[in-house]
C-alpha positions in Angstrom: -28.2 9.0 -12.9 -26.6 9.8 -16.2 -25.6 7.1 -18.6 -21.8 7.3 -17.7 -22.9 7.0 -13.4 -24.8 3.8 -14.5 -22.1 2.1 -16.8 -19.9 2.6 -13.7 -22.6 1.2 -11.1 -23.1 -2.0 -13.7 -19.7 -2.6 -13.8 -18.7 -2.2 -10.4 -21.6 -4.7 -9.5 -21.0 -7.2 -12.1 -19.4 -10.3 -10.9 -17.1 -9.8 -13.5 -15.4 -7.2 -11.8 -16.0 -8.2 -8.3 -13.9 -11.0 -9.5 -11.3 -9.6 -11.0 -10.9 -6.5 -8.3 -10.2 -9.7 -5.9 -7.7 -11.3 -7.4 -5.9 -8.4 -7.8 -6.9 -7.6 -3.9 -4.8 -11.0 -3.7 -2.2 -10.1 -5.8 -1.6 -7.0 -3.6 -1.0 -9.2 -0.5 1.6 -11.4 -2.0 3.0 -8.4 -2.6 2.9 -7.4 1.1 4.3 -11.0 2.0 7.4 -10.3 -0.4 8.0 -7.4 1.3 7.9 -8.3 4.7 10.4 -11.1 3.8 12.5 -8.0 2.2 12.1 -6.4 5.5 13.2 -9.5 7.3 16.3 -9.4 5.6 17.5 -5.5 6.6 16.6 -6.4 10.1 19.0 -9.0 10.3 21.6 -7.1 8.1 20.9 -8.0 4.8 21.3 -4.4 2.6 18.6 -5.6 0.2 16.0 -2.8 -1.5 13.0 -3.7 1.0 10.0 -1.4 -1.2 7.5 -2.4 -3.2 9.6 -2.5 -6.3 12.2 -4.1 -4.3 9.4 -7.1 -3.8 8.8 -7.0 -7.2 11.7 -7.5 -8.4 12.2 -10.5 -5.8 9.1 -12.3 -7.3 10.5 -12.4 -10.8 14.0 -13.5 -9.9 13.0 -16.9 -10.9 12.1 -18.9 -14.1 8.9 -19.5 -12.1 8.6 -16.3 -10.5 8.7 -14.5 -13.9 5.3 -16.2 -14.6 4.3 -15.2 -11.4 5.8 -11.6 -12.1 3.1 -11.3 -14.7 0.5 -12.5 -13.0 0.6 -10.0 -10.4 1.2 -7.3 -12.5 -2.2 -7.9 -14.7 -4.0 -8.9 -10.9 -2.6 -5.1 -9.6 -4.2 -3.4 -12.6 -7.2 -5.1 -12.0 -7.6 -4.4 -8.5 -6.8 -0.9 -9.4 -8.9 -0.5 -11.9 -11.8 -2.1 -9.0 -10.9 0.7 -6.6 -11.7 3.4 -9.4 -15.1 1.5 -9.7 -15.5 1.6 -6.2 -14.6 5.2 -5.4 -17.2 6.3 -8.7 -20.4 4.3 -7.1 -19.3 1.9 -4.2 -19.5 1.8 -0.6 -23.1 2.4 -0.5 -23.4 0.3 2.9 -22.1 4.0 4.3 -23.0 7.5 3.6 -22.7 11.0 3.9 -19.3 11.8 4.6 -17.6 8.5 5.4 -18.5 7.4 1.9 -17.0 10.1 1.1 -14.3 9.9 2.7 -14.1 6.1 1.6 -14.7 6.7 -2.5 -11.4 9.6 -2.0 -9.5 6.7 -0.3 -10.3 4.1 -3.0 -9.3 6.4 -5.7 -6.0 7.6 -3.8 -5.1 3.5 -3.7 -6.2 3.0 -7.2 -3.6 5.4 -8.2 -0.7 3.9 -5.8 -1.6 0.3 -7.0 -1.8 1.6 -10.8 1.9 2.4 -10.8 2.6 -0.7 -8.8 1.1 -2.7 -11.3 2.8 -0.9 -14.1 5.9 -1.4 -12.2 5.4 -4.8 -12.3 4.9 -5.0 -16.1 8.5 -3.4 -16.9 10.3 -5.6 -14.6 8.4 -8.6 -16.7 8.9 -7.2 -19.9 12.4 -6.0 -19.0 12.0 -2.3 -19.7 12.4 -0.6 -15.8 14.7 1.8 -15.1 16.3 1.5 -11.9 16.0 3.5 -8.6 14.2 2.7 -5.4 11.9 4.5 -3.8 14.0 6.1 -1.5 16.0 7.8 -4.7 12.4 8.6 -6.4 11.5 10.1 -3.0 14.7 12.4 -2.9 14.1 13.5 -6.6 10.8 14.5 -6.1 11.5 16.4 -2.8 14.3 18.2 -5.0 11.7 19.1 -7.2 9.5 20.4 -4.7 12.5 22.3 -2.6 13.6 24.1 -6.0 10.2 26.3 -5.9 9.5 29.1 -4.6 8.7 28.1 -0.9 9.8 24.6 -1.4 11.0 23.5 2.2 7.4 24.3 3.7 6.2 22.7 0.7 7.9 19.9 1.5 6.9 20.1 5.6 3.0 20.0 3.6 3.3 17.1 2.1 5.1 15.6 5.3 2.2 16.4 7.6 0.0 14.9 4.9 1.9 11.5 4.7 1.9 11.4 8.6 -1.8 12.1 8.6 -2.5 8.9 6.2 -0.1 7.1 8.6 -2.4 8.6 11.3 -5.6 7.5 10.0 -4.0 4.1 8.9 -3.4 3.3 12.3 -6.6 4.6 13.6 -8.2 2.0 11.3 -6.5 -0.4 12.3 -6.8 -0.3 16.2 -10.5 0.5 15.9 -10.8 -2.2 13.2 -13.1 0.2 11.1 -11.7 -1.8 8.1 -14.2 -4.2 9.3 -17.5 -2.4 8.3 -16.3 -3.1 4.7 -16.3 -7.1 4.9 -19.5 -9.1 5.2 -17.3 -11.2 8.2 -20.7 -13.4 8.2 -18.7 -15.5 4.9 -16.1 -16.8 7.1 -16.5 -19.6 9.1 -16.9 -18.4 13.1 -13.3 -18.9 14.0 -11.3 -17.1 11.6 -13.2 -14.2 12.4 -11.7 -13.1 14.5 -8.1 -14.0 13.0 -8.9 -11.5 10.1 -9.8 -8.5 12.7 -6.7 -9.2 14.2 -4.9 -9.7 11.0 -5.6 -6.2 9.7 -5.5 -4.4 12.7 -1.6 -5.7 12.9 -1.1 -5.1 8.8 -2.8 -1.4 9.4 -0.8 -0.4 12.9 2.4 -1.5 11.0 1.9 0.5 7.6 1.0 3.3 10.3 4.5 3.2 11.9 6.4 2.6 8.2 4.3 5.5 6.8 4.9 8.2 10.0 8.9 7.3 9.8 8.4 8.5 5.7 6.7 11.7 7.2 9.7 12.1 9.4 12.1 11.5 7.2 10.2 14.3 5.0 9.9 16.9 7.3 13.4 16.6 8.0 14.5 17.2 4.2 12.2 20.4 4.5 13.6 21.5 7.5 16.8 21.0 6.5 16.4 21.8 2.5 18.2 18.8 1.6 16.5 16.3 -0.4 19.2 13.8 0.5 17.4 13.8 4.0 13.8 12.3 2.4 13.1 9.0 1.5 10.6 6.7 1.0 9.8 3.0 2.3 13.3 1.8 1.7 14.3 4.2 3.5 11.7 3.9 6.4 12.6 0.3 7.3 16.2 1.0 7.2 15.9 3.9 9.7 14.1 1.5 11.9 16.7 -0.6 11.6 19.5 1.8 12.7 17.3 2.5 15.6 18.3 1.0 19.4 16.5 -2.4 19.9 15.9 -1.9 15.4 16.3 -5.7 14.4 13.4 -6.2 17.1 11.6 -3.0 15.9 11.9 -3.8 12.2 11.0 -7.9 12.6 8.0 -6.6 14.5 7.0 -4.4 11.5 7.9 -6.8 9.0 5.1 -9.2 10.7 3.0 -6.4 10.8 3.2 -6.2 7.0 3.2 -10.1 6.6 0.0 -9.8 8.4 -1.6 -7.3 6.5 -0.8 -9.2 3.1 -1.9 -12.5 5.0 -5.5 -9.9 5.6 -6.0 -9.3 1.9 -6.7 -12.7 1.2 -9.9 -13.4 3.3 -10.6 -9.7 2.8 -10.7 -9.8 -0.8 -12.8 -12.8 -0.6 -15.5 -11.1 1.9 -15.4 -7.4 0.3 -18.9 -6.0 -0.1 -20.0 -4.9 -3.5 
């Protein structure tokens, strides 16, 4: 192991950084709550931005909540930060190619919850530009249909967002998010609350995720950016579906659940 590998390996194990990687685990479900609250409010008509800068954005709209605004920003970094330790030298309770697999994932969600995080610390600071991630979505599907190729560009990245929604919702039915939490730290009868807990949270990003790859593979199809758009977007499509304000509340409990699930998980997480 060279001398970089084994700072890594240190720090990932240090109860420092287990530390700090869960509280920002936290921090990450409170943003989940936020937003199925947003969600809440498009399924019973409310036009609100329901995305993660959306829930943001809700958390610091108080004196109170600008404190709090700033403390989840610094606890997203952190847990991103923890999933770039994890993907260089974690999930060693696994191996060959699911730790694979897993260490790619953890450094995929590092990313995502980077930008969050730094999202969060322009809104505090008052520096954010606006745009929701529905018009960030469009703009970069422009990009992408203004090459050569660029619809079937754009249908690529569409079947790769609806194969993370796939595999989202595979973990979550199977529980396989389960192998990563020593469940033995929670008392008996919660247990089984957390499996169900993140097999709801996981199903319900599944569905929000597949309606994004839909909405994608549309714009490519069509060569109109308008046509893309991103969670925003999603939830409102559910919305304008038959039966939507039951489809949508359904999903919005789904994500309620799944930021309820980062709490005991990031209390159980192996190192």
């Amino acid at each position: 192991m060279n001398r970089t590998e084994a700072t890594a390996e240190r720090g990932e194990k240090s109860n420092t950084a287990q530390l700090l990687g869960r509280v920002g685990m936290a921090c990450y479900g409170v943003v989940h709550l936020v937003l199925a609250y947003l969600a809440l409010q498009v399924a019973f008509g409310s036009s609100e931005r329901a995305d993660q800068k959306g829930a943001l954005e809700q958390i610091g709209s108080t004196a109170f909540g600008q404190v709090l605004l700033w403390v989840v920003a610094i606890g997203l970094v952190l847990f991103g930060l923890w999933q770039f330790l994890m993907a260089a030298t974690g999930y060693e309770w696994v191996s060959g190619g699911k730790r694979t697999r897993k260490r790619i994932g953890a450094a995929a969600r590092g990313v995502v919850v980077l930008v969050l995080g730094f999202t969060a610390f322009r809104l505090a600071t008052g520096s954010s530009s606006g745009g929701s991630s529905s018009q960030k979505q469009q703009e970069f599907t422009g990009k992408l249909l203004s090459l050569p190729a660029g619809p079937a560009l754009v249908v690529l990245v569409a079947v790769g967002v609806l194969g993370v929604a796939i595999a989202a919702g595979i973990k979550g039915a199977k529980q396989k998010f389960l192998v990563d939490l020593n469940t033995s730290e929670l008392p008996m009868k919660s247990r089984r609350w957390v499996g169900w807990l993140g097999t709801t949270g996981y199903l319900a990003k599944g569905v929000v995720l597949a309606v994004v790859a839909i909405l994608l593979a549309i714009a490519g199809f069509d060569a109109d950016a308008h046509k893309a758009g991103g969670l925003d977007a999603a939830l409102k499509t559910l919305a304008a579906q038959p039966f939507g304000t039951a489809l949508l509340t359904v999903v919005a409990l789904g994500l309620a659940a799944f930021g309820v699930y980062c709490f005991p998980a990031a209390w159980t997480h192996k190192r």
